[in-house]
ZAMIPA-703806 format. One record per residue (C-alpha): residue number from 1; x, y, z. Coordinates in steps of 0.5 Angstrom, whole numbers, plus 500, padded with zeros to 3 digits. Example, Ala and Ser with C-alpha at 12.3 -4.5 7.8 and 13.67 -1.06 7.14 Angstrom:
+------+-----+-----+-----+
: migu :  xx :  yy :  zz :
+------+-----+-----+-----+
:    1 : 525 : 491 : 516 :
:    2 : 527 : 498 : 514 :
+------+-----+-----+-----+
This chain:
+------+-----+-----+-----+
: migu :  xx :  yy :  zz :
+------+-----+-----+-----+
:    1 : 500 : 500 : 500 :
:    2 : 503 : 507 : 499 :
:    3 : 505 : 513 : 504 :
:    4 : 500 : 518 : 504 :
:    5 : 503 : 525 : 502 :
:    6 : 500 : 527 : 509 :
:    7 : 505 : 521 : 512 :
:    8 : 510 : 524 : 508 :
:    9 : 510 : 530 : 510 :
:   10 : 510 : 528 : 518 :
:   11 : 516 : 524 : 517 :
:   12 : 520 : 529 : 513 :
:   13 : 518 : 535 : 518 :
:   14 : 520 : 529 : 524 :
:   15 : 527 : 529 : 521 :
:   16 : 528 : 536 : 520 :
:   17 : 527 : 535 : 512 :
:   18 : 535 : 532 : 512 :
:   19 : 537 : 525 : 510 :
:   20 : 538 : 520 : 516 :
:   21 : 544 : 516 : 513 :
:   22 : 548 : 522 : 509 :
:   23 : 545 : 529 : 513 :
:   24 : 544 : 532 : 506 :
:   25 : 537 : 537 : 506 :
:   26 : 532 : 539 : 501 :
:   27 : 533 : 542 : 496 :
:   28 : 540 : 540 : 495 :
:   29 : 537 : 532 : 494 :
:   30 : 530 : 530 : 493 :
:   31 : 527 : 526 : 499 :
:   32 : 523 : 519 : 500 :
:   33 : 521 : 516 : 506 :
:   34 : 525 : 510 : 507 :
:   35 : 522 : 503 : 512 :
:   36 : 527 : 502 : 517 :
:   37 : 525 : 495 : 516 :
:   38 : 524 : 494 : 510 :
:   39 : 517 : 491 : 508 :
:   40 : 519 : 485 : 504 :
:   41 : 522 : 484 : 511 :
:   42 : 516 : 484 : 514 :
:   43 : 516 : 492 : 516 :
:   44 : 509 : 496 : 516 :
:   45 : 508 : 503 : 514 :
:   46 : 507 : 505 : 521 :
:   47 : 510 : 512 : 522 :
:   48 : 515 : 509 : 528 :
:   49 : 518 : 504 : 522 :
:   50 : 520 : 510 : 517 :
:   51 : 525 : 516 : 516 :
:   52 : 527 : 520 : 511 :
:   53 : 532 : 518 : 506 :
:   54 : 535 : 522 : 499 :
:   55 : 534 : 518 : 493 :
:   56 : 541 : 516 : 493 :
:   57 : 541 : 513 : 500 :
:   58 : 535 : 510 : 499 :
:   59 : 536 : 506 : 492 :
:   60 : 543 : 504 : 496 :
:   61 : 539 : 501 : 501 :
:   62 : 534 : 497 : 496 :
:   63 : 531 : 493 : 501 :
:   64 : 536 : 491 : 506 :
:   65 : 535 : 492 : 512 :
:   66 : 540 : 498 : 517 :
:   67 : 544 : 492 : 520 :
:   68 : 545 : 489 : 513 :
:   69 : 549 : 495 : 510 :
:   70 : 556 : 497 : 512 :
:   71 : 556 : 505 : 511 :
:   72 : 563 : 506 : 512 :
:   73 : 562 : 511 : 517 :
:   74 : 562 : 511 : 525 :
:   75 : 556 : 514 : 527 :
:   76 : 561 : 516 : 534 :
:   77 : 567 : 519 : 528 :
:   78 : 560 : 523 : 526 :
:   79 : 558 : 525 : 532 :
:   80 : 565 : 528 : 533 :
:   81 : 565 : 531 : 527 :
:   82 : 560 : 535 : 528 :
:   83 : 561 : 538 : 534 :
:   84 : 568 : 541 : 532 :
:   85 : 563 : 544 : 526 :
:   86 : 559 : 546 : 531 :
:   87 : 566 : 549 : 536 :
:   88 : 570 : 552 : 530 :
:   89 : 563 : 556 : 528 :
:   90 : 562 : 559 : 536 :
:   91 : 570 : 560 : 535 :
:   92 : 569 : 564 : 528 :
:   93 : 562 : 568 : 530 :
:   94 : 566 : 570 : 537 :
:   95 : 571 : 573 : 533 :
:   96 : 567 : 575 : 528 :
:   97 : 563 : 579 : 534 :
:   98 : 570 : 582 : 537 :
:   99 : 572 : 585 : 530 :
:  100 : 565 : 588 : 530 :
:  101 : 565 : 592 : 535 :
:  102 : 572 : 594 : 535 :
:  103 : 570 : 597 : 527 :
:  104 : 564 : 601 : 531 :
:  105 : 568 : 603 : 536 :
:  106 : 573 : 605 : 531 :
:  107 : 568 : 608 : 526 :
:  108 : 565 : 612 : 530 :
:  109 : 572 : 615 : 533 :
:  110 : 573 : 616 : 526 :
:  111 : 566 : 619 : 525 :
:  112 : 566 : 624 : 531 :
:  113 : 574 : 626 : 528 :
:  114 : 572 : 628 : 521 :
:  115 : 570 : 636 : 522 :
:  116 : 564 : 635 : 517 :
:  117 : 558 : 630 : 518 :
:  118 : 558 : 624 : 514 :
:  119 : 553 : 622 : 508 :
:  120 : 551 : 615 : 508 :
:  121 : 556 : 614 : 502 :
:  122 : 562 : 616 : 506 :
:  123 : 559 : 612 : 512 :
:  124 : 559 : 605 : 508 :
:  125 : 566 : 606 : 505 :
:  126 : 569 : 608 : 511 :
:  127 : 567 : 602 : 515 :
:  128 : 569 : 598 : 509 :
:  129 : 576 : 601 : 509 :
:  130 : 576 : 600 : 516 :
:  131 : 577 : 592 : 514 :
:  132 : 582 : 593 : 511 :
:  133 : 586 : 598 : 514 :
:  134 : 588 : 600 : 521 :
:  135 : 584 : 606 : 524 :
:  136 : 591 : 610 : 525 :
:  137 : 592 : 610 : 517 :
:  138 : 585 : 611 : 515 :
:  139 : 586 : 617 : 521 :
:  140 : 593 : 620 : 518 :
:  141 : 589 : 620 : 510 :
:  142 : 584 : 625 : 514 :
:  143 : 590 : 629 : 517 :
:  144 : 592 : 630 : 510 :
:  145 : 585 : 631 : 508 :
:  146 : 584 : 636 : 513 :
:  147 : 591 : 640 : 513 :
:  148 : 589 : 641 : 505 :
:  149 : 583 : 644 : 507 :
:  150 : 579 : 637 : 501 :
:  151 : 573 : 635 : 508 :
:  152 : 568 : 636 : 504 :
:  153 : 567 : 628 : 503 :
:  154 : 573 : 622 : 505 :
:  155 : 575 : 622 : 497 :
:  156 : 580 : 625 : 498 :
:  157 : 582 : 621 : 503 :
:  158 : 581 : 614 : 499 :
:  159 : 585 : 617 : 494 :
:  160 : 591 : 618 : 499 :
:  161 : 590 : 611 : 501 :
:  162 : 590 : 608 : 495 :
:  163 : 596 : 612 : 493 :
:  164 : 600 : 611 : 500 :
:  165 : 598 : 603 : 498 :
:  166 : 601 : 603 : 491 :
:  167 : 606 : 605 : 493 :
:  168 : 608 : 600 : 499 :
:  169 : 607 : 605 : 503 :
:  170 : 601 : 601 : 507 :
+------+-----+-----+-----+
């Protein structure tokens, strides 16, 4: 007998719409919903006997049952993979959050220093350029801007950061 759509979706929104063998998701792969135990192996279609599954997953396993099939893969080396994902991702969004807040305690430094106010435009690139230089190069160019009497917006200083580059100077 086949599986209502309703019990499909209900078994795919169970497991997150991820394949169980491989973890690959919708829409990456196409999903079924595979037997645990398969049905010529005396398996019903009873919600707590099915899993989602790609289609390659699943044509790979035909109709041989989870203790027949040799994945290759260690559920325990699996975890231990993921858990790392999961520490490098915390350790890159802390550091991510530290050059955050050190760029907007430095652009507004940089704001409140510059004797004209800032238009939207001149905002973005100054926090851009703060990612690529240091505050205390980007602060010089806007010495020399200032000392030229060129404040009417950052293009001058872009253009001295960009010469001050091309020629080694930072």
């Amino acid at each position: 007998m086949a599986i209502s759509v309703r019990v499909r979706f209900e078994v795919f929104k169970r497991d997150d719409f991820t394949c169980q063998y491989c973890g690959r998701r919708s829409p990456e792969v196409v999903l079924q919903v595979d037997h645990i135990v398969p049905v010529a192996g005396g398996g019903t279609d009873d919600r707590i006997n099915l899993r989602t599954s790609c289609w390659e997953c699943n044509s790979g396993k035909s109709d041989k049952p989870l203790s027949e099939l040799v994945t290759g893969e260690d559920p325990h080396d699996r975890a231990i993979v993921l858990l790392e994902r999961e520490r490098q991702l915390r350790e890159y969004n802390e550091v991510l959050s530290k050059v955050n807040e050190r760029v907007d305690v430095e652009f507004e430094l940089l704001e409140q220093y510059w004797p004209q106010p800032l238009d939207g435009r001149d905002k973005s690139w100054l926090r851009n350029r703060l990612a690529e230089y240091p505050a205390a190069i980007i602060r010089r160019a806007m010495d020399v801007a200032i000392d030229g009497r060129k404040t009417y917006s950052l293009a001058y200083v872009n253009a001295c950061l960009r010469n001050w580059k091309e020629d080694g100077r930072i």
